[in-house]
C-alpha positions as CSV (number, residue, x, y, z in Angstrom):
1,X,142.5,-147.9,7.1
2,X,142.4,-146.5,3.5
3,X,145.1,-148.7,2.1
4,X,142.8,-151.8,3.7
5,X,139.5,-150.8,1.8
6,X,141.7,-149.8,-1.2
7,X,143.0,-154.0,-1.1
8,X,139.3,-155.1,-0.5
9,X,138.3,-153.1,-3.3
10,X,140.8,-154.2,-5.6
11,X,140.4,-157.9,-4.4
12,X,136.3,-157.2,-4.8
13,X,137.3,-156.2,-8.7
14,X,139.8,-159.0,-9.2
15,X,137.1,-161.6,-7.9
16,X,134.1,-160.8,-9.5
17,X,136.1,-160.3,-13.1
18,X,137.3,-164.0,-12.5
19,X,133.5,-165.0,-11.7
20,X,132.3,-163.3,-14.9
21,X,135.2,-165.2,-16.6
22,X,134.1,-168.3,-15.6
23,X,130.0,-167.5,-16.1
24,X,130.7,-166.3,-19.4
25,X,133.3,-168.5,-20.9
26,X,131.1,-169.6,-23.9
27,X,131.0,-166.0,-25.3
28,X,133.3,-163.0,-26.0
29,X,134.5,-161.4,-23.7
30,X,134.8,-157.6,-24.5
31,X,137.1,-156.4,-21.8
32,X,136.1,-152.6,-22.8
33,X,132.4,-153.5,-22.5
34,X,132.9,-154.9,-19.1
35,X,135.2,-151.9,-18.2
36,X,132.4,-149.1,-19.0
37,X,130.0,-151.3,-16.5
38,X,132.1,-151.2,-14.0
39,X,132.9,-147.8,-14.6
40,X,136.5,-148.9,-14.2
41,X,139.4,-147.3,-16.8
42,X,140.4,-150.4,-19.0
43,X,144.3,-149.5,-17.9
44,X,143.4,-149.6,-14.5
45,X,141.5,-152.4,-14.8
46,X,144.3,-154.8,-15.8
47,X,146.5,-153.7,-13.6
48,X,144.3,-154.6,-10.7
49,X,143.5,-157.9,-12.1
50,X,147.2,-158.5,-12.5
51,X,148.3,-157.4,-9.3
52,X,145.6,-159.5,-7.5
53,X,145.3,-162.4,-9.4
54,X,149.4,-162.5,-11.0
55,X,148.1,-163.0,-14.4
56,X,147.3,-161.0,-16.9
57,X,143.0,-160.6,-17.7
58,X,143.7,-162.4,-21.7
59,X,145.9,-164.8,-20.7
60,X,143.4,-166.3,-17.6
61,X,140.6,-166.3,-20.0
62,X,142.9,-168.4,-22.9
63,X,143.8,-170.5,-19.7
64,X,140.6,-171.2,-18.4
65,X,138.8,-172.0,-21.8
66,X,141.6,-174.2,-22.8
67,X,141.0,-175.7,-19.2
68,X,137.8,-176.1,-20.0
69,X,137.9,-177.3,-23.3
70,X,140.6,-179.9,-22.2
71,X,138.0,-181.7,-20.1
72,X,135.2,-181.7,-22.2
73,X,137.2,-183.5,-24.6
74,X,137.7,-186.8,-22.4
75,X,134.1,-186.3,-20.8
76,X,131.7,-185.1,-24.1
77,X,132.5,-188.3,-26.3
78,X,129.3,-187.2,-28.4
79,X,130.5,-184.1,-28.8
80,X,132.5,-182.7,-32.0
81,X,135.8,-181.1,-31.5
82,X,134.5,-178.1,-32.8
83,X,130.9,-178.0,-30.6
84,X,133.5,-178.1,-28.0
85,X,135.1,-175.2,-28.9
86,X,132.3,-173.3,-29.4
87,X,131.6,-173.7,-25.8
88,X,134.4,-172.8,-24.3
89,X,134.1,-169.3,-26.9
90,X,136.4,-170.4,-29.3
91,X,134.4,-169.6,-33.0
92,X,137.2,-170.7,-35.3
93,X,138.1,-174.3,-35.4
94,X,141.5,-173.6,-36.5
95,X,142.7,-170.7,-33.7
96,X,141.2,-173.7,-31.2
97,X,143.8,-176.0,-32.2
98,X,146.4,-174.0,-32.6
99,X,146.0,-172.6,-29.4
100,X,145.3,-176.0,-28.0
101,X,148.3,-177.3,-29.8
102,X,150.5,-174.6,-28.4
103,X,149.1,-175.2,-24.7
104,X,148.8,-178.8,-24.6
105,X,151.4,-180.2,-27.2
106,X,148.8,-182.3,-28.8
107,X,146.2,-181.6,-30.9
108,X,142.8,-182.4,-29.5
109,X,142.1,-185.1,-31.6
110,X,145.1,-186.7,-30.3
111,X,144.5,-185.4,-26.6
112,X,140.5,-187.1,-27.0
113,X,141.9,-190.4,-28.7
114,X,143.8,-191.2,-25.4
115,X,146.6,-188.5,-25.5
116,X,145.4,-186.7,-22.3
117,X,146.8,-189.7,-20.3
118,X,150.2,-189.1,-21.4
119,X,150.3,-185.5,-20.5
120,X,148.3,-186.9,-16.9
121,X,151.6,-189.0,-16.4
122,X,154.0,-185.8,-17.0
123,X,152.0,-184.4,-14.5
124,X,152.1,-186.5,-11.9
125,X,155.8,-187.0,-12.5
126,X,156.5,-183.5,-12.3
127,X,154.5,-182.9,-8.8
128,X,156.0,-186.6,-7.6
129,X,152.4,-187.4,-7.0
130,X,150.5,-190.4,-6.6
131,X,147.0,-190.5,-6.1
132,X,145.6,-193.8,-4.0
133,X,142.4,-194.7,-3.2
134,X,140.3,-197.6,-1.8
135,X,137.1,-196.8,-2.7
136,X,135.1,-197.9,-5.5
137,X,133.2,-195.4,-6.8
138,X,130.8,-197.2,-9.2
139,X,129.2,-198.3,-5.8
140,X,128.7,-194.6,-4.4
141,X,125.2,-193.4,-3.6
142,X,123.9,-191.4,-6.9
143,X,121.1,-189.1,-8.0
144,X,120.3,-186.5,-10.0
145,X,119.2,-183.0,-8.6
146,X,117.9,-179.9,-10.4
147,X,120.0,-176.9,-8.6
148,X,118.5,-173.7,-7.7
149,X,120.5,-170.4,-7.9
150,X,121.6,-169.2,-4.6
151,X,124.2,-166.8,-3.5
152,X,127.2,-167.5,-2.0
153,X,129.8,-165.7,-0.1
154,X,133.9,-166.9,-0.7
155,X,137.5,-167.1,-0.9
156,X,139.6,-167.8,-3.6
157,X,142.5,-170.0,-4.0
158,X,145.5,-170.9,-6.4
159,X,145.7,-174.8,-6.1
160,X,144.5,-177.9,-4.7
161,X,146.6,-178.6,-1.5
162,X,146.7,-181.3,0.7
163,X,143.7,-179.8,3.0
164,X,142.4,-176.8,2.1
165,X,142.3,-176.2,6.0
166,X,143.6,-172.2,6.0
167,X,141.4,-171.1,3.5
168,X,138.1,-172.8,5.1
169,X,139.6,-172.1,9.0
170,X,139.1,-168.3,7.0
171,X,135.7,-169.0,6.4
172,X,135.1,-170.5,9.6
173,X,136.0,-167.2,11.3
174,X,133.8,-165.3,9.1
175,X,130.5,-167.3,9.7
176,X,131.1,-166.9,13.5
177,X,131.9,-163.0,13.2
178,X,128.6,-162.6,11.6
179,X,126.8,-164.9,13.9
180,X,125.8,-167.0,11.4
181,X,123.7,-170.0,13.0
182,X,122.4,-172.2,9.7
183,X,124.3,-172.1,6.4
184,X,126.2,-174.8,3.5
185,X,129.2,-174.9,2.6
186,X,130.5,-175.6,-0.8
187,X,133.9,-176.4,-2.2
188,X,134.1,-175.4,-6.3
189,X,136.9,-177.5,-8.0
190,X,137.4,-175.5,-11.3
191,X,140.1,-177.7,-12.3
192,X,141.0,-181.6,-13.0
193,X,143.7,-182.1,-11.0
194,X,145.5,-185.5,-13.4
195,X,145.9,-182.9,-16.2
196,X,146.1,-179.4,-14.5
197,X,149.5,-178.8,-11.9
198,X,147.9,-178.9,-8.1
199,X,149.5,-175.3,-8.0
200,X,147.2,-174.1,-10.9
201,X,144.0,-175.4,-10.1
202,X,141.6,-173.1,-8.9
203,X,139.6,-173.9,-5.6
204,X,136.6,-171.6,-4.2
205,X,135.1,-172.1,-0.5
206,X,131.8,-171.1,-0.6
207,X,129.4,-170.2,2.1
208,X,125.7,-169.3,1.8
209,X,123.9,-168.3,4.8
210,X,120.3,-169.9,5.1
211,X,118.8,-166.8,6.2
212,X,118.4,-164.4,2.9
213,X,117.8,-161.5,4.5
214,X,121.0,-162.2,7.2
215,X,122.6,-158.3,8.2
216,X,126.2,-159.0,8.0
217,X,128.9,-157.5,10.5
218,X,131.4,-158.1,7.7
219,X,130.8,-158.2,4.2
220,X,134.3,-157.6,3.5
221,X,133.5,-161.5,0.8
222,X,132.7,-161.3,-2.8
223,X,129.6,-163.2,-3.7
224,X,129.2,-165.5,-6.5
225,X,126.1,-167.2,-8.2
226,X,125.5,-171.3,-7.9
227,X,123.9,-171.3,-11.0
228,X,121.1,-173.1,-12.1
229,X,121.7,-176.7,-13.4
230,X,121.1,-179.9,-13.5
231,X,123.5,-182.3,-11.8
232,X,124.5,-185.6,-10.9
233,X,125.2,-186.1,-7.4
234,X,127.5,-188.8,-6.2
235,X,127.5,-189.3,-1.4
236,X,131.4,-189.5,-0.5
237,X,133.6,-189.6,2.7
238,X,136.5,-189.9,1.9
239,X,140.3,-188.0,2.1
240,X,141.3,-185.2,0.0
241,X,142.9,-187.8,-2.4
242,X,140.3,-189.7,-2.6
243,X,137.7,-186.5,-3.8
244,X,140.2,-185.6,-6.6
245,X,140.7,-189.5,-7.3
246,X,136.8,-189.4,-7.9
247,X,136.5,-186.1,-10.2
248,X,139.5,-188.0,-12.0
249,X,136.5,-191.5,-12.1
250,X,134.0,-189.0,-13.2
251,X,135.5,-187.1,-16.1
252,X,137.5,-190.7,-17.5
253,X,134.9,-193.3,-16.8
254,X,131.7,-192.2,-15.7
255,X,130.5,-189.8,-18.2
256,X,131.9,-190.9,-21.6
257,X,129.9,-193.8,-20.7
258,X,126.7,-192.8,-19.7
259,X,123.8,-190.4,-21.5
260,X,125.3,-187.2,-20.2
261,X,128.3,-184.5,-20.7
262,X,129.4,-182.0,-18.8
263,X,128.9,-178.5,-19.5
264,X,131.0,-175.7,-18.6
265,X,129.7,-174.8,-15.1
266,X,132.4,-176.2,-12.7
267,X,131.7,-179.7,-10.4
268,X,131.4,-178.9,-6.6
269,X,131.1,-180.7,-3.2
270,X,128.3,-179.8,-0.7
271,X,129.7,-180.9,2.6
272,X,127.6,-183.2,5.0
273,X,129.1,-181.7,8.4
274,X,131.9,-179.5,9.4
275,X,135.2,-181.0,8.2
276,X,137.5,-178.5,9.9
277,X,136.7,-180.4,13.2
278,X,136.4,-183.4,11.9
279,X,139.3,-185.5,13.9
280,X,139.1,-188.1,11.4
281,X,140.2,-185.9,8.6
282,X,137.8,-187.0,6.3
283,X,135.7,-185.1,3.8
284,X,132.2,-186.5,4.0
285,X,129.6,-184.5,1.0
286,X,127.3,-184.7,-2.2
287,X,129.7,-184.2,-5.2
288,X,127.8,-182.0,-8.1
289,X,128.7,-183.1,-11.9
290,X,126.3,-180.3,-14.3
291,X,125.2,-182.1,-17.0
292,X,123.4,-181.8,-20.1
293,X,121.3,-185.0,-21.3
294,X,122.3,-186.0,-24.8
């Protein structure tokens, strides 16, 4: 019984470091600041992180503001290389594209000017993937929504796989223990899958109860903020393949083209209806692009 709450401690930590990570991405992140607020020891800190997330605390926040930063450079075409930086916490020009350089094997100007398609294609040749799809996206339903902050309850996980069925069968189990009757759930994609390995990309399942003041028989989850944002929504059903096929549309085509860019909170799918049970396989939601207007 200890050893159980010492891992859902530890997994707690390891979670909500990789939440303030991604919420904070923009800035610097002093890792002895954050230590003395969670009146964790800095040593001890790290090693949790890396025994719970297999990656050491630096070298996930380099990864996920390159990440970042590699997006924003085929979406934000009215953006400067270095405004992009800046976003993603980078305050020197020069350390950006070295450390771009050195992640990427391109520079970004070359990555922006087309060269992102070339590293898509090692991709897909290294994972032996090919992405089909029938459906034309330019006809989907769209809108534009401003997003309230609400809390959410979730599981984390390493990559985009064919169905995401374990980790949301997970979540399934936890709504029912807590005899929870009304609630969303939400799918995070972190992560573009045409230029980030399926393995690497970073999927949340999300849950959040309708009823705020819900008494929880397990609250063994982390909890995360949907932050406040305005998006643009796009109605799907569709297979797995076909929702990354349309973050692929939506990063390539749809907003260099249009009076918007992306900023760095992460797109996510609100589903329509349970697709765990859903015989036909099919995904069926409301996909969420934040946006600025420009």
């Amino acid at each position: 019984m200890h050893n159980k709450s010492r891992n859902l401690k530890h997994s707690k930590i390891a979670n909500n470091l990789m939440s303030y990570i991604y919420d904070n991405i923009e800035i610097d992140i002093d890792i002895n600041e954050l230590s003395d607020n969670l009146d964790i020891n800095k040593f001890h800190l790290h090693r949790i992180f890396k025994k719970e997330t297999g990656t050491n605390i630096y070298e996930t926040i380099r990864n996920i503001r390159l990440q970042k930063a590699s997006n924003l450079l085929i979406s934000n075409s009215n953006s400067t290389i270095t405004e992009i930086a800046n976003m993603c916490g980078y305050s020197h020009h020069t350390s950006f594209i070295r450390a771009f350089k050195k992640r990427f094997y391109q520079t970004p100007k070359y990555w922006r000017n087309g060269g992102f398609l070339e590293y898509s294609n090692t991709i897909f040749n290294n994972e032996n993937k090919i992405y089909k799809t029938d459906i034309d996206f330019s006809k989907l339903k769209q809108g534009l929504v401003k997003v309230n902050p609400r809390m959410a309850y979730y599981k984390r996980q390493n990559g985009y796989n064919s169905d995401f069925k374990q980790i949301w069968e997970e979540m399934t189990a936890w709504i029912f223990t807590n005899n929870i009757i009304e609630y969303q759930k939400i799918a995070i994609y972190h992560d573009n899958p045409t230029i980030t390995a399926l393995n690497e990309c970073n999927y949340v399942a999300c849950v959040i109860p309708k009823d705020k003041n819900i008494i929880l028989i397990n609250n063994n989850l982390p909890q995360l903020e949907i932050q406040e944002c305005l998006c643009i929504t796009f109605e799907i059903e569709g297979t797995t393949d076909d929702i990354l096929m349309l973050i692929k549309w939506v990063y390539e085509k749809w907003l260099p083209n249009n009076c918007y860019e992306k900023i760095t909170i992460p797109p996510y799918l609100i589903f329509d209806e349970d697709f765990i049970s859903n015989k036909k396989t099919l995904i069926k939601g409301t996909y969420h692009i934040p946006v600025k207007y420009i």
